[in-house]
C-alpha positions as CSV (number, residue, x, y, z in Angstrom):
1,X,18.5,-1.4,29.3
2,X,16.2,0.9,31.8
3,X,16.0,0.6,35.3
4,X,13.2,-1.4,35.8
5,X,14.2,-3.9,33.2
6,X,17.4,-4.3,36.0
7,X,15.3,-4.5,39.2
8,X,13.6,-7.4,37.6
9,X,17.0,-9.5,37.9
10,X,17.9,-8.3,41.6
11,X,14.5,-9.1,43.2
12,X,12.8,-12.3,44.8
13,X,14.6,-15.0,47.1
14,X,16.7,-14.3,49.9
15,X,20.0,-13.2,51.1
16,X,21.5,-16.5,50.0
17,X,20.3,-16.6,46.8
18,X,21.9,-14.2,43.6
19,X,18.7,-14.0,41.8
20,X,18.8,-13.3,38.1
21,X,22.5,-11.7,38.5
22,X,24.6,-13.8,36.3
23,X,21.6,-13.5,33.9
24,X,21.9,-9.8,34.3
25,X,26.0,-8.9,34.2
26,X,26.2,-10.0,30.2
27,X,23.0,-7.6,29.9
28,X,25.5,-4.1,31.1
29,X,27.5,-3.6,28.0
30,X,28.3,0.0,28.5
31,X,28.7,2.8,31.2
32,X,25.2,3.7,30.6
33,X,24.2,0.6,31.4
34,X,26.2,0.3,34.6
35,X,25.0,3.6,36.1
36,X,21.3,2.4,36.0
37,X,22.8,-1.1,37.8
38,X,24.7,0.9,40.4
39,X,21.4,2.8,41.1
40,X,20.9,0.3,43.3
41,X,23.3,0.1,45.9
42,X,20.8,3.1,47.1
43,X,17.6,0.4,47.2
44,X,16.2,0.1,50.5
45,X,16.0,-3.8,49.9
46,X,18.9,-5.2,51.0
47,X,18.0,-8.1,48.8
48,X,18.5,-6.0,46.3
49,X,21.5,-3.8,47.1
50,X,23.6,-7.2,47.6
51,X,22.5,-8.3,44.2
52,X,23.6,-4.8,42.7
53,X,26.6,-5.3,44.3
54,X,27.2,-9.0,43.5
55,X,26.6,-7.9,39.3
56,X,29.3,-4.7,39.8
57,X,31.7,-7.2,41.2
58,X,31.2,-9.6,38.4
59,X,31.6,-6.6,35.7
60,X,34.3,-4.4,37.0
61,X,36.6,-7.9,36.9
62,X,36.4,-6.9,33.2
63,X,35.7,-3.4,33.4
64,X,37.0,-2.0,36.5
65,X,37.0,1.5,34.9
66,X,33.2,2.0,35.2
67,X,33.3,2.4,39.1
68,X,35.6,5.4,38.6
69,X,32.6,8.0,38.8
70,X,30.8,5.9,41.0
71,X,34.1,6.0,43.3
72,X,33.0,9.0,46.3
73,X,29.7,6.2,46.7
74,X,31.7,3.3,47.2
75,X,34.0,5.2,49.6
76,X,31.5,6.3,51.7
77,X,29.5,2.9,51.6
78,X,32.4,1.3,52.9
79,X,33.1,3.6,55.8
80,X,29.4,3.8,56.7
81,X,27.8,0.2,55.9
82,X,26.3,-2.1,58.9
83,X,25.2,-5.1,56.2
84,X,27.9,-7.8,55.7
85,X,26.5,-8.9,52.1
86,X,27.5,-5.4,51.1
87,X,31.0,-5.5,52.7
88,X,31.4,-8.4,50.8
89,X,31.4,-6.3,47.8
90,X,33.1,-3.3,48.4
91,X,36.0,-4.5,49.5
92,X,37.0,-6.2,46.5
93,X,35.3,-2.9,44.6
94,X,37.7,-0.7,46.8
95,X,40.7,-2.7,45.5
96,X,39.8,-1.8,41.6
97,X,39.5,1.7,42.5
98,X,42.5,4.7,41.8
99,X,42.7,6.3,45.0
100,X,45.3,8.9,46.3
101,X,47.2,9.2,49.1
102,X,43.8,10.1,51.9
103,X,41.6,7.9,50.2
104,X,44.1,5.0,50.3
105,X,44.6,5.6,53.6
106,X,41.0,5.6,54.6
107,X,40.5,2.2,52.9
108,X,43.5,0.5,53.7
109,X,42.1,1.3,57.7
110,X,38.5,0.0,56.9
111,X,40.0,-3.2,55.0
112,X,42.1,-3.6,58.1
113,X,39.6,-3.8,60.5
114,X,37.3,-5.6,59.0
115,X,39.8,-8.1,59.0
116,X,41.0,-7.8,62.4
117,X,37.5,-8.0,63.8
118,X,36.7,-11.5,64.7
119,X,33.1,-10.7,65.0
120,X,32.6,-9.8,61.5
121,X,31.6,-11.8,59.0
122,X,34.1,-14.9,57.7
123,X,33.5,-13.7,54.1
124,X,34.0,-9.9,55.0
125,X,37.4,-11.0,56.5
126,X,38.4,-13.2,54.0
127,X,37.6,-10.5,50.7
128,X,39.4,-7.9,53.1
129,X,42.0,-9.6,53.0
130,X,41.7,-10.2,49.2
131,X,41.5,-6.6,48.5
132,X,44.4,-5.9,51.0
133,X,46.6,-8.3,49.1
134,X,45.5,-6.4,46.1
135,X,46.0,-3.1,47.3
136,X,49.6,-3.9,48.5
137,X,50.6,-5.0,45.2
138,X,50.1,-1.5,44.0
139,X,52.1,-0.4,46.8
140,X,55.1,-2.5,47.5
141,X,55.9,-0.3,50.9
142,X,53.1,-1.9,52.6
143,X,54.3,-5.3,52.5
144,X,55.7,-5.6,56.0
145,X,52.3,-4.2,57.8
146,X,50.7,-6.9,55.4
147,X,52.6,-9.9,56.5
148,X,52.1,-8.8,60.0
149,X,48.4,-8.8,59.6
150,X,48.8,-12.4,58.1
151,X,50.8,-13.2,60.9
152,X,48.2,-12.5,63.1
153,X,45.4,-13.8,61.3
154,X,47.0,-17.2,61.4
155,X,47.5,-17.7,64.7
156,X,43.5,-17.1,65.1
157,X,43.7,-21.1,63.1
158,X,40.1,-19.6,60.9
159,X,40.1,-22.6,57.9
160,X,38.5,-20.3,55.4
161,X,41.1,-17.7,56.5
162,X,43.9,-20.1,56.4
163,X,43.0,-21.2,52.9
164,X,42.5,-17.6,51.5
165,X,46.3,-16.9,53.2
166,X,46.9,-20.5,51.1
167,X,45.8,-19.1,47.5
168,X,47.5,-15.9,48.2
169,X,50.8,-17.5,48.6
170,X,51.8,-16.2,50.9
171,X,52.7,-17.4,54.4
């Protein structure tokens, strides 16, 4: 599959709309394939770019070793991205990553914030806290700064926060 043939699924509509993606994810069936679909987390379209993101999501629940040389991107995406469709993303991509200790570090503080920050997106906060939930099951020692955060999070009475905290178990 060639990189136009995958633009042709991640154009048209709007930011509410996924486009041809869940025609497109059975369509990557190898690495190969993959690096032509991550391509375009670099489109200027941000269309686009959320689309790219939304198909990597979808594959890497099944595949989560293909974002492994894609992995210095998605780092720097997440510390430098203004566009909330694309936070979305990465930080539920940042959760399927092996980092070490300075790149755990870094993302565990942009996963943080992003949930702390009531002026960011709902869906940002809520996957942020997804990935953190993640994360922290890789790393038992970061339980109790976890549960504080939840703590926290509650008290700001946010239903689609409260019902991600719900799913998690955790309370």
């Amino acid at each position: 599959m060639d990189k136009e043939d995958i633009r042709k699924y991640l154009e048209g509509g709007d930011l509410r709309t996924i486009g041809g993606v869940n025609f497109l994810v059975p369509l990557i069936r190898n690495q190969k394939d993959f690096d032509r679909l991550f391509h375009y987390f670099r489109a200027k379209d941000r269309h686009i770019v959320m689309r790219a993101a939304d198909a990597v999501e979808k594959i890497t629940l099944r595949h989560p070793e293909y974002l492994e040389s894609h992995k210095s991107t998605l780092l720097g995406l997440t510390q430098s991205s203004d566009d909330k469709e694309l936070k979305w993303h990465l930080s539920l991509l940042v959760s399927r990553l092996l980092l070490n200790d300075h790149e755990l570090k870094l993302v565990l503080a942009k996963l943080k914030e992003w949930a702390n920050d009531p002026a960011e997106s709902r869906i940002v906060r809520v996957n942020a806290l997804q990935a953190l939930c993640e994360i922290k099951d890789q790393d038992p020692g970061l339980e109790k700064d976890f549960r504080s955060l939840i703590r926290k999070l509650q008290k700001e009475e946010i239903a689609s926060i409260n019902a991600r905290i719900r799913k998690l178990k955790i309370s």
